[in-house]
matplotlib code that plots the C-alpha trace (Angstrom):
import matplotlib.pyplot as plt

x = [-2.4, 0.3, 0.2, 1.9, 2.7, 4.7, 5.6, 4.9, 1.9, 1.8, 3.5, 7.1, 9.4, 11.1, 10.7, 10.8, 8.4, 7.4, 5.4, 4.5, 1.8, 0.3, -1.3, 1.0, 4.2, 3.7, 3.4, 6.6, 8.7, 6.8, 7.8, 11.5, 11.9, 10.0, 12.7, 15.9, 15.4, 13.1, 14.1, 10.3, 8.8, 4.9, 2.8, -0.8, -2.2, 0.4, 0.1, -3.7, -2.6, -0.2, -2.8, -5.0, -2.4, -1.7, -2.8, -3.4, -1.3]
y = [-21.5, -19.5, -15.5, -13.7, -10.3, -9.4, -5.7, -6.1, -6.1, -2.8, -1.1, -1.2, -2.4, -4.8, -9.1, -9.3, -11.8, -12.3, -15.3, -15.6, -18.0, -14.8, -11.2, -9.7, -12.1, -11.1, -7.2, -7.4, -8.9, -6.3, -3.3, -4.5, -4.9, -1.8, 0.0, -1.7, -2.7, 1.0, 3.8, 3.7, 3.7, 2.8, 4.5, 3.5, 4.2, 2.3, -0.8, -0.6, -0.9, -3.7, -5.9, -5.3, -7.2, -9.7, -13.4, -16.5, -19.4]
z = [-7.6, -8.6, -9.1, -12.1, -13.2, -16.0, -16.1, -20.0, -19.2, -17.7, -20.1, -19.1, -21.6, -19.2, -20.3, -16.2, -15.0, -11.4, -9.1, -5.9, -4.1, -2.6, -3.3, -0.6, -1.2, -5.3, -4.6, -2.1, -5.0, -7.2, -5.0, -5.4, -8.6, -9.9, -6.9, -8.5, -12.1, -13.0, -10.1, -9.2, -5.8, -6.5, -4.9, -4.0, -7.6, -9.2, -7.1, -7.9, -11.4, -11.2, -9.2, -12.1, -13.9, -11.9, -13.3, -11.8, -13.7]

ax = plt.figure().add_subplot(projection="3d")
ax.plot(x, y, z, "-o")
ax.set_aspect("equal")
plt.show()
């Protein structure tokens, strides 16, 4: 199974999509994209929201 999260999906308007084989592996790559690509740390709330997001494909 393979994880997914598209920040589309949250909102952002960024076509940036992102896998990973695990919860914690996904919301690593996550964390550093949202840092580089958007200037935004996330914070506990927002990583709540992006797992929300998150399907399995």
């Amino acid at each position: 199974m393979t994880l997914e999260f598209r920040c589309a999906d949250a909102g952002v308007a960024c076509k940036a999509r992102t896998t990973a084989e695990t919860k914690d592996e996904l919301l690593a790559k996550v964390r550093a994209h949202a840092k580089s690509e958007h200037g935004v740390e996330l914070n506990d709330t927002l990583v709540d929201y992006a797992v929300s997001q998150v399907r399995e494909s």
